[in-house]
SEDREN-772767 format. One record per atom (N, C-alpha, C, O, CB): residue number from 1; residue in three letters; atom name; x, y, z. Coordinates in steps of 0.02 Angstrom, whole numbers. Glycine has a CB too. Example, Ala and Ser with C-alpha at 12.3 -4.5 7.8 and 13.67 -1.06 7.14 Angstrom:
2
   seq   type   atom        x        y        z
     1    Ala      N      660     -284      390
     1    Ala     CA      615     -225      390
     1    Ala      C      660     -165      390
     1    Ala      O      712     -166      423
     1    Ala     CB      565     -224      452
     2    Ser      N      642     -112      354
     2    Ser     CA      684      -53      357
     2    Ser      C      645        2      394
     2    Ser      O      670       57      402
     2    Ser     CB      704      -30      286
***
This chain:
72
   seq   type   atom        x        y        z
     1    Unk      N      232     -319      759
     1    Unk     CA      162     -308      773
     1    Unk      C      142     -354      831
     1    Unk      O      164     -411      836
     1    Unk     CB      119     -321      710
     2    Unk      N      103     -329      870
     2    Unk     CA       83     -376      940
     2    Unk      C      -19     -390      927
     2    Unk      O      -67     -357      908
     2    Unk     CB      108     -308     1040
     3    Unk      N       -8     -442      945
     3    Unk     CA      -89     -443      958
     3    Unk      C     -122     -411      996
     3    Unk      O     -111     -404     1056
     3    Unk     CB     -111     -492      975
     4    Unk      N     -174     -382      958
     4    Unk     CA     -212     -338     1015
     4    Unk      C     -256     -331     1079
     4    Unk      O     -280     -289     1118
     4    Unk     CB     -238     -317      994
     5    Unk      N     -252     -407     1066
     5    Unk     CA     -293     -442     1147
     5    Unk      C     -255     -451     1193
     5    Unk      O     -268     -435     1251
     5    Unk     CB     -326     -515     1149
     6    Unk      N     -193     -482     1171
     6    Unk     CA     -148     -504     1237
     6    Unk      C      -81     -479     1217
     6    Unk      O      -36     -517     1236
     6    Unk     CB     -144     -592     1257
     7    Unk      N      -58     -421     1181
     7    Unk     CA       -2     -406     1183
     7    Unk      C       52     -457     1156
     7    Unk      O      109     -433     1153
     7    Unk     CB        4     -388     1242
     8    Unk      N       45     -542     1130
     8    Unk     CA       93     -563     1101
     8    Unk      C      118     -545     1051
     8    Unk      O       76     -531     1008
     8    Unk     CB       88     -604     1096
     9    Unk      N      202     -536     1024
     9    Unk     CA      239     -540      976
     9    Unk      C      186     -569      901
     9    Unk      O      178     -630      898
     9    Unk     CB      302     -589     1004
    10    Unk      N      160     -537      857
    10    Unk     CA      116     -589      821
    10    Unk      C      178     -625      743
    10    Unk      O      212     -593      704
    10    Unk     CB       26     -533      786
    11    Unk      N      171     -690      748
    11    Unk     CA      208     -714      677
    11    Unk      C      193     -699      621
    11    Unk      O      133     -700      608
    11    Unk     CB      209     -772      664
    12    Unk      N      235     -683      575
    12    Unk     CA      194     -658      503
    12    Unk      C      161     -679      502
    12    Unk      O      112     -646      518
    12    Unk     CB      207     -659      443
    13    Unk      N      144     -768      481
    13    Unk     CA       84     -792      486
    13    Unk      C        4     -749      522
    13    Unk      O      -52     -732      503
    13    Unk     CB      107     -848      522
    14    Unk      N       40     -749      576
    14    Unk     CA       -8     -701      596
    14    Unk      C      -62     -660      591
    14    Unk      O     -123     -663      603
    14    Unk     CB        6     -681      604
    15    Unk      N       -6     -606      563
    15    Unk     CA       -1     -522      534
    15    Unk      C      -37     -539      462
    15    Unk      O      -42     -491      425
    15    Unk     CB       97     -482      522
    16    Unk      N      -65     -609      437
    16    Unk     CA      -88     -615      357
    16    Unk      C     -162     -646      375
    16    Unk      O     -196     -679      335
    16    Unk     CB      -31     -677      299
    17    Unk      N     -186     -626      457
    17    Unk     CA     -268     -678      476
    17    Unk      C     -323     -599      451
    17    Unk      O     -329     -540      465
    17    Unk     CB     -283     -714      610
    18    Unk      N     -341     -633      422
    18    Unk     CA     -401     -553      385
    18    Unk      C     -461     -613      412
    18    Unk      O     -458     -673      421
    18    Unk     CB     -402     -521      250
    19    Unk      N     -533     -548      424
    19    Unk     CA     -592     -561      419
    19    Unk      C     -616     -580      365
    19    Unk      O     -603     -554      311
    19    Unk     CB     -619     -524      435
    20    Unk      N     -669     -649      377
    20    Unk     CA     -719     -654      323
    20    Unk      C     -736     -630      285
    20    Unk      O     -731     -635      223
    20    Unk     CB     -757     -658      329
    21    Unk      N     -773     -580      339
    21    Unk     CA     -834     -555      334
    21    Unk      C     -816     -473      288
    21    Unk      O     -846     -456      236
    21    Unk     CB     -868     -552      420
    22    Unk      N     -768     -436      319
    22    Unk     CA     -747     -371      299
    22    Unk      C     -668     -378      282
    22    Unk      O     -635     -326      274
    22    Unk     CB     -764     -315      358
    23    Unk      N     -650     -414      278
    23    Unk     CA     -574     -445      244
    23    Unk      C     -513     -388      268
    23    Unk      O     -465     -370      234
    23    Unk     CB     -577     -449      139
    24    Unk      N     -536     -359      356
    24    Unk     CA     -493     -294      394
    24    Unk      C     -448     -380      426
    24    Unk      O     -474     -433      442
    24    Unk     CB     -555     -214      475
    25    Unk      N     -369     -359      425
    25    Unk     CA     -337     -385      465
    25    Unk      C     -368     -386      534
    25    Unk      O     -400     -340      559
    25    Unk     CB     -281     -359      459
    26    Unk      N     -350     -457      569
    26    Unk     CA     -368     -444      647
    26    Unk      C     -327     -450      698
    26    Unk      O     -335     -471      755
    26    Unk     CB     -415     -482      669
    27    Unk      N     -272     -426      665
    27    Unk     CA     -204     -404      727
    27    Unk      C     -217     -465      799
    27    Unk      O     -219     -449      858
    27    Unk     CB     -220     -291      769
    28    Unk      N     -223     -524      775
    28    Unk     CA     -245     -565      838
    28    Unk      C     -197     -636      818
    28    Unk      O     -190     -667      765
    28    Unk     CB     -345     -580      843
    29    Unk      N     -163     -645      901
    29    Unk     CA     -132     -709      885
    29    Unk      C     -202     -762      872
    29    Unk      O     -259     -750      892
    29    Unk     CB      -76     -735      955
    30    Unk      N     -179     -830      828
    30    Unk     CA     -206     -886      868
    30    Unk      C     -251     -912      900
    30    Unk      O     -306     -937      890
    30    Unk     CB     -189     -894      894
    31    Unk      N     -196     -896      965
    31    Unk     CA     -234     -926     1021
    31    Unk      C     -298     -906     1051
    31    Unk      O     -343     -940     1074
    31    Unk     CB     -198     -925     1068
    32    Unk      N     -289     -808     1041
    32    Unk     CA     -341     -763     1068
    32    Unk      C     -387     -778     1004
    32    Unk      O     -443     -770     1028
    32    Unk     CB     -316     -677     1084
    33    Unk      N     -394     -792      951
    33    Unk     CA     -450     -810      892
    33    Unk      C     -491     -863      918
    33    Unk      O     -551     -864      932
    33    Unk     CB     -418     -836      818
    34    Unk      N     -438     -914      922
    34    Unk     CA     -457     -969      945
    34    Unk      C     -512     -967     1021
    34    Unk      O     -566     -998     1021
    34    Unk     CB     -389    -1004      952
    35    Unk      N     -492     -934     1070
    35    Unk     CA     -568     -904     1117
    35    Unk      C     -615     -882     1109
    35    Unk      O     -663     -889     1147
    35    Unk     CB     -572     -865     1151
    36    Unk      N     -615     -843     1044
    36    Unk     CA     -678     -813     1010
    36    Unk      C     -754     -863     1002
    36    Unk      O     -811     -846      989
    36    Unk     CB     -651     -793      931
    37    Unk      N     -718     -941     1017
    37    Unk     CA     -780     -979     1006
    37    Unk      C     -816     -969      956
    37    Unk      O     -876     -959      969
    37    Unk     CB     -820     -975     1051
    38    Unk      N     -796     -966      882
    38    Unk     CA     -816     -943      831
    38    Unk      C     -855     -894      825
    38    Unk      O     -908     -901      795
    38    Unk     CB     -834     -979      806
    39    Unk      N     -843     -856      844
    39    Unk     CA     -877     -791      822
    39    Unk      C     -843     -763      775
    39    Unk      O     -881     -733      737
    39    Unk     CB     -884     -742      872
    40    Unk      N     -777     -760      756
    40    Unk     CA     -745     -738      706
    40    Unk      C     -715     -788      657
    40    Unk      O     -672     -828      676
    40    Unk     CB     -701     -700      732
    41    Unk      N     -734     -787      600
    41    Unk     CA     -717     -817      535
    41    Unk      C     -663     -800      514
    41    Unk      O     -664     -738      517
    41    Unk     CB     -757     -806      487
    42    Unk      N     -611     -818      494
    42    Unk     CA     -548     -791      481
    42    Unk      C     -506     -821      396
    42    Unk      O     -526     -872      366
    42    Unk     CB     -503     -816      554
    43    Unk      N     -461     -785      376
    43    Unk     CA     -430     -829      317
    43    Unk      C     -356     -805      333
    43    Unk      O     -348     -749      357
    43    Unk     CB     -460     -809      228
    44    Unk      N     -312     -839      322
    44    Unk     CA     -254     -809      327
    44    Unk      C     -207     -852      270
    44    Unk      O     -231     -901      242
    44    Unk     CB     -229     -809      407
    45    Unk      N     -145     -832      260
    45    Unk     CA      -92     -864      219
    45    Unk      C      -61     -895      222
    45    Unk      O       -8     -868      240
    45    Unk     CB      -63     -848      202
    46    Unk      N      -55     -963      214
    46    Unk     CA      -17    -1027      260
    46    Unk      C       62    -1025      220
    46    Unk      O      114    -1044      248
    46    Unk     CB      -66    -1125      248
    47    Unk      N       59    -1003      164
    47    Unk     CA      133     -993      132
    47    Unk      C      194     -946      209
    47    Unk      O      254     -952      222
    47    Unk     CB      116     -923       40
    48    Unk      N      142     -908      238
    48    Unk     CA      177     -881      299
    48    Unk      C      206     -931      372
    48    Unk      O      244     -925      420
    48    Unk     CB      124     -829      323
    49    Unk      N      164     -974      346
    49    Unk     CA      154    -1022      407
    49    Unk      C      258    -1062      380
    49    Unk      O      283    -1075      326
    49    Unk     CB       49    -1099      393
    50    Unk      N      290    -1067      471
    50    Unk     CA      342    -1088      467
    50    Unk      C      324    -1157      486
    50    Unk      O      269    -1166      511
    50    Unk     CB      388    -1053      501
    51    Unk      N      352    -1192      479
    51    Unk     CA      383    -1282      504
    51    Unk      C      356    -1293      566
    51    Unk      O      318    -1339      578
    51    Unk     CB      477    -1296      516
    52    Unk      N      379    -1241      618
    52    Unk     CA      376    -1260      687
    52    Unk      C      327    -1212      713
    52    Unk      O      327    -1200      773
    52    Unk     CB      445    -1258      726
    53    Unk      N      273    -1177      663
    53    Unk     CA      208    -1143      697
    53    Unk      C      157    -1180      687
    53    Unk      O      144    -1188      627
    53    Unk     CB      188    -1075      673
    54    Unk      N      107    -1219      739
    54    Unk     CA       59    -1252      695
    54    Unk      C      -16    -1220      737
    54    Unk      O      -16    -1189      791
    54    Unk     CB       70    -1350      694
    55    Unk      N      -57    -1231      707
    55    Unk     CA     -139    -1190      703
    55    Unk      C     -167    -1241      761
    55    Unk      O     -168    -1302      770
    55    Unk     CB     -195    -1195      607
    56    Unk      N     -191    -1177      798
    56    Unk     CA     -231    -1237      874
    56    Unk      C     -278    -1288      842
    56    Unk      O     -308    -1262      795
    56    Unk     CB     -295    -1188      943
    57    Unk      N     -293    -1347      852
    57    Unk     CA     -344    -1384      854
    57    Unk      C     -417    -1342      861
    57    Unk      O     -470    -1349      831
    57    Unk     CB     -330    -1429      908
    58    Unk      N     -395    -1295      915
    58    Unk     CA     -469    -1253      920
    58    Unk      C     -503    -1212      856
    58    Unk      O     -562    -1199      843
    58    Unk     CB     -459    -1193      977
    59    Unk      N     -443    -1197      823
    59    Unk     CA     -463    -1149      761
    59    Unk      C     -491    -1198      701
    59    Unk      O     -507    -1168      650
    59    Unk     CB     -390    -1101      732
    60    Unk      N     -498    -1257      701
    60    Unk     CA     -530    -1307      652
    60    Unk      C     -579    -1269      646
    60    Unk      O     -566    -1225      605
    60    Unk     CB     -546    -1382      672
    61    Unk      N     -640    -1264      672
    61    Unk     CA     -701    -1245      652
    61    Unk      C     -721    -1176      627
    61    Unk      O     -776    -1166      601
    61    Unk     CB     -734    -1258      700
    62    Unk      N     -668    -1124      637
    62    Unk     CA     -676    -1045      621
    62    Unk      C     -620    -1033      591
    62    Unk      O     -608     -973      586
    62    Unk     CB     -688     -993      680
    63    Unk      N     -563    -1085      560
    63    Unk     CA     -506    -1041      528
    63    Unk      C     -497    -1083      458
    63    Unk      O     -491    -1144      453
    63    Unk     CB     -427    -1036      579
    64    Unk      N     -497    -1039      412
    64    Unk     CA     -505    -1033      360
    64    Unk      C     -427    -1024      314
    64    Unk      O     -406     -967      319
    64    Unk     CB     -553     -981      361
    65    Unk      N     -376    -1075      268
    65    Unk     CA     -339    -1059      237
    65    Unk      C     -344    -1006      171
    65    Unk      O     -389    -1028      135
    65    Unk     CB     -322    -1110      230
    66    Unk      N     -324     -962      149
    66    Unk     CA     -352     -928       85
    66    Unk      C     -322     -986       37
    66    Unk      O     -278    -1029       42
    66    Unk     CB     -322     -840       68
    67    Unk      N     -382     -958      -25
    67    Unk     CA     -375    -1002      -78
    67    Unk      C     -337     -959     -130
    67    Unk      O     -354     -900     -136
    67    Unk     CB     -445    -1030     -104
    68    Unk      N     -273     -991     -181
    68    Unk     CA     -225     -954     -215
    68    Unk      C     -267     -945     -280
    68    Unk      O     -239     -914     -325
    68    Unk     CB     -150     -991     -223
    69    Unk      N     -324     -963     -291
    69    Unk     CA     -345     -974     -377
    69    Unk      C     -384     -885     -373
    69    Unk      O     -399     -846     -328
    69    Unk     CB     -424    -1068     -400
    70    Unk      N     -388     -885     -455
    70    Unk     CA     -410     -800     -485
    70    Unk      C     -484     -805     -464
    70    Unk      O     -526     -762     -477
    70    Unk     CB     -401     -782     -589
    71    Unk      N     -494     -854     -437
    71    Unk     CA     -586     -843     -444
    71    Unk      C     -608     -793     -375
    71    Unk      O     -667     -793     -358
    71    Unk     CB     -638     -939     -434
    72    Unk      N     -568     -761     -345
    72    Unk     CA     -597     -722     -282
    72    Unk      C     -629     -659     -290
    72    Unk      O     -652     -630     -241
    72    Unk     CB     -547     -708     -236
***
């Protein structure tokens, strides 16, 4: 699967960033989230996350880990 902004290869990690807001995958690396300047709220699955992928500094303020507990 490629991101849909800039055509990168996306990492599973990736391929697991859902909306907030409407919980639709957003086929978006990263980096291109990370430009959004928070406009997009995101959650994704860090169990996907490898060793040597790590989350921009930029995405602190709009990226969101999902939480594993039944209460969702």
């Amino acid at each position: 699967m490629r991101c849909r902004s800039c055509n990168k290869i996306l990492t599973e990690y990736e391929t697991s960033i859902r909306s907030i807001e409407n919980e639709e995958y957003t086929d978006m690396c990263t980096s291109c989230i990370s430009s959004l300047d928070g406009e997009l709220n995101v959650i994704g699955n860090p169990t996907l996350k490898h060793e040597n992928e790590s989350i921009s500094d930029a995405l602190d303020d709009i990226y969101f880990d999902i939480n594993f507990d039944n209460n969702h």
